[in-house]
N, C-alpha and C positions, 0 to 999 in steps of 0.2 A: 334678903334685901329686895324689894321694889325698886321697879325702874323709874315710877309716876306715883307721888302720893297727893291727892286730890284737897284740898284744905278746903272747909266749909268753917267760917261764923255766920251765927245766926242768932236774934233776940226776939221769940212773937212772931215770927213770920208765919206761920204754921202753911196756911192756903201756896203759899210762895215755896215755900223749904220743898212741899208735896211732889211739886211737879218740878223744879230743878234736881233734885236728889234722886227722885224716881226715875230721870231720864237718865243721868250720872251710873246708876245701879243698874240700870238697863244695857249699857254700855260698860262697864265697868271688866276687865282684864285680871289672869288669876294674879299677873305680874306689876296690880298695882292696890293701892291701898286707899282706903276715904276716912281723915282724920275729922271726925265735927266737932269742933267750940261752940254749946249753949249757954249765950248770960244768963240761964238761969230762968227762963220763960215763964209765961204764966198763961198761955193762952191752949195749951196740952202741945207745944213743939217739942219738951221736954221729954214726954212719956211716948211720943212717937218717936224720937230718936231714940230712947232706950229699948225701945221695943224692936227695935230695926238692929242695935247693936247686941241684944240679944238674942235675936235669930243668925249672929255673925254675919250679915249683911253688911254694917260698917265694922273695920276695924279699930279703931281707935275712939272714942267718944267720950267727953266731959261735961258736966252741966255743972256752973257754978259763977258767981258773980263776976263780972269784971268791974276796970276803971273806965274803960275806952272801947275804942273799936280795933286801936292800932294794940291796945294790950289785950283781947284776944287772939288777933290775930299772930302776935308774937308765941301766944302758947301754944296756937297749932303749928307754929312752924319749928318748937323746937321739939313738940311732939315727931312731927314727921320721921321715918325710917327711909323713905324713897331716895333717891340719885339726885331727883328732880321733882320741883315742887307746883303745883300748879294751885294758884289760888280760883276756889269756886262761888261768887258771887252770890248770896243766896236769890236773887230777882232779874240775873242774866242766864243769859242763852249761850251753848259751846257746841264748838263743831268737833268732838274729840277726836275724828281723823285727823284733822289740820294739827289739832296739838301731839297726834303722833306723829307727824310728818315733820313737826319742829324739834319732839324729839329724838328721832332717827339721826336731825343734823346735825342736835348738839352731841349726840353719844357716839359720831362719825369725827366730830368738830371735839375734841375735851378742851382746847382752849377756852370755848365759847364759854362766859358764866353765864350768861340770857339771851334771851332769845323773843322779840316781841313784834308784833304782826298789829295791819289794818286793821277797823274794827267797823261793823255796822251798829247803826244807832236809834234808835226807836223810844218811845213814851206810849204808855198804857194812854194816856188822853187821846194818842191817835194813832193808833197799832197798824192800820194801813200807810203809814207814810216812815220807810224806812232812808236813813240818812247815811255815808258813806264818810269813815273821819280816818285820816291817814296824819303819820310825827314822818313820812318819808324824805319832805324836805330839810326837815329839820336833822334827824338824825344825818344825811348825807353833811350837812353843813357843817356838827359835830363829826363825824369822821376825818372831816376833811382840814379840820383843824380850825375850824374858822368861829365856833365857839364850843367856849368852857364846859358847858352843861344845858343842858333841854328835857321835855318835860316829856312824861307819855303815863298812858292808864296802865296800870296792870293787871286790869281785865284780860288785855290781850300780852301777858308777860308770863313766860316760862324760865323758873332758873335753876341752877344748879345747887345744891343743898351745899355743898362743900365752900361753895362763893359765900357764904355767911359769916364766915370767920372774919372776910375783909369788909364786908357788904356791912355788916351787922345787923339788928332784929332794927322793926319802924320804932320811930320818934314817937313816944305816948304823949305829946304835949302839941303835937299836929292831929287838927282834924280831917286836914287831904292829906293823907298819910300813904299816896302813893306819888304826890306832886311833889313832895321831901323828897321820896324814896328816890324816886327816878333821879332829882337834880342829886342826890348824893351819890348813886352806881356812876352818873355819866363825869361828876366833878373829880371822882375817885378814878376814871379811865377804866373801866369794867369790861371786860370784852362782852360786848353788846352787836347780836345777827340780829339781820331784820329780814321778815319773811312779808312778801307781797299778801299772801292772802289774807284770811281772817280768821282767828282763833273763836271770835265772838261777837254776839250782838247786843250789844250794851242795852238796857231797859230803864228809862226813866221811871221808877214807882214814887206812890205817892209815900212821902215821909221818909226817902232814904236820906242818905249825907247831903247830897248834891242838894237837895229839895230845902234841907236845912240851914245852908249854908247862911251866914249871915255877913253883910260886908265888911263890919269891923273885925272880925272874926278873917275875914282874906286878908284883909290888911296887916292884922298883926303877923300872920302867920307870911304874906310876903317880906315884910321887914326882917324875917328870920332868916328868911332865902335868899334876899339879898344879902346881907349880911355873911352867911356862909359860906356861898356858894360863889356873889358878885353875878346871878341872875339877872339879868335886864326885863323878862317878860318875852317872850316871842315880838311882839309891838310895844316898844317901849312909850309910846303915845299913848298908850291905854294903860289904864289900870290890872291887876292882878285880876280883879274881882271881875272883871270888866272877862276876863280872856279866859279863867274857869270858867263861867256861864258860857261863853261862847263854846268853847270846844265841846262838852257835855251836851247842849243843848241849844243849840245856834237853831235848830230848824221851828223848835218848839215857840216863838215868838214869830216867824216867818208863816207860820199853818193854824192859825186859829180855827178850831171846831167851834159847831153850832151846839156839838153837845158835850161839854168834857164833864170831870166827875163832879160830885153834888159838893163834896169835901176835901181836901186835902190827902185825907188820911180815908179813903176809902177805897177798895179794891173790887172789881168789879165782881158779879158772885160766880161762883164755882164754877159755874160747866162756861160761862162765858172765859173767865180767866184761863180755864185751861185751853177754850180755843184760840186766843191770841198768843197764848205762849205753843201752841202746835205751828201756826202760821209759823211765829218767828224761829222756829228751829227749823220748819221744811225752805223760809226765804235764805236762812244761811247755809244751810247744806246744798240752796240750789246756786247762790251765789258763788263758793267754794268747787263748785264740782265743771260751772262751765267757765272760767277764771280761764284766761290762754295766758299757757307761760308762767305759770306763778315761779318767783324766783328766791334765795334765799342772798341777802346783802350783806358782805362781813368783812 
């Protein structure tokens, strides 16, 4: 049994998968495991996973079509062997002491089913200006009884493998498939700790979900939420669509650069890419390390 099994999907990323996996592998514990979901790639992500799962560097690894994003992601989690699950981003940054330190409380805490923390925020268009996004108010406000359900990323979300039975795998018919998740643990009453620090630092790349997102596409899928759940939106003045963009990316409208990328769907080349993702792993391991007082809230 593993204490922490690492969940990776990934489709084409190859240049991205490089350098979050290699960090992951670098860090990696004999008492934990790295399960990867490939949809089936085509740009050699495939043949580098296998090659990484055949030197037994990853332990668990698939490469094969999906539906979705949310229906890979369900296959690595019923893959997993671990206690506890940690979903890995293939284009975010992790401070994997912080998420031992959230696991220390949840394997002190067995009540706990999750466990999810502050997060920093950043875009490849402007890798020097990092953004600080906290659910702190909100989750106190859900503790306190004062609403139903609230929303948070599971970028920064550690949980219990066992919580699954009541939890159940994501909604394959949501495209924010962690904005469902969460309004469904918190509507279901889940025991949910919250940790001041930060597990992560979220990466705007170009062409991920967030990037895709399209309004009618928020809309439909808020009407679901409401509907479920009886969600209001954090500001019920605004729109759903309106308050995804905002949280994800509030800052990214506020900092116009003089130079962002040429395309959409381009990623800056090699040796640049890995120096903005070095930044952002040594700006959160320095944020994390001088933090006074980090506290855990349950």
């Amino acid at each position: 049994m593993f204490n922490i099994s690492y969940l990776l999907v990934t489709k084409n990323k190859l240049p991205l998968i490089k350098i979050v996996l290699g960090e992951l592998l670098l860090q990696l514990r004999a008492d934990e495991e790295i399960v990867v979901v490939d949809g089936n790639s085509a740009d050699g992500t495939k043949e580098y996973l296998q090659k990484l799962f055949d030197e037994g560097k990853i332990q668990q690894y698939i490469s094969e079509p999906d539906h979705n994003q949310a229906h890979g992601w369900n296959k690595a989690l019923l893959m997993a062997n671990g206690t506890l699950l940690k979903k890995i981003m293939d284009d975010d940054v992790y401070d994997y002491d912080t998420i031992r330190k959230c696991r220390d409380y949840m394997v002190q805490h067995p009540q706990i089913d999750v466990c999810i923390s502050n997060c920093l925020v950043s875009d490849l268009s402007r890798p020097d200006k990092i953004d600080f996004a906290t659910r702190l108010p909100w989750y106190k406000k859900w503790q306190a009884g004062q609403a139903s359900a609230f929303t948070f990323s599971d970028v920064s979300m550690l949980m219990r493998r066992s919580s699954l039975s009541y939890i159940g795998l994501y909604d394959t018919q949501f495209k924010m498939i962690d904005w469902e998740y969460s309004l469904r643990m918190t509507h279901l009453q889940v025991k949910i700790a919250y940790y001041t620090g930060c597990m992560a630092l979220a990466v705007h790349t170009p062409g991920n979900v967030t990037s895709s997102l399209t309004k009618s596409r928020a809309q439909f899928e808020e009407a679901i939420g409401k509907a479920k759940y009886g969600y209001p939106g954090d500001r019920s003045e605004i729109s759903l669509y309106s308050e995804f963009k905002i949280a994800v990316g509030k800052f990214i409208a506020r900092f116009k650069p003089t130079a962002r990328l040429k395309r959409q769907t381009d990623l800056p080349a090699g040796d640049e890419l890995k120096k903005y993702y070095s930044a952002f792993y040594k700006k959160l391991k320095e944020y994390n390390d001088t933090l006074v007082n980090p506290e855990f809230i349950s």
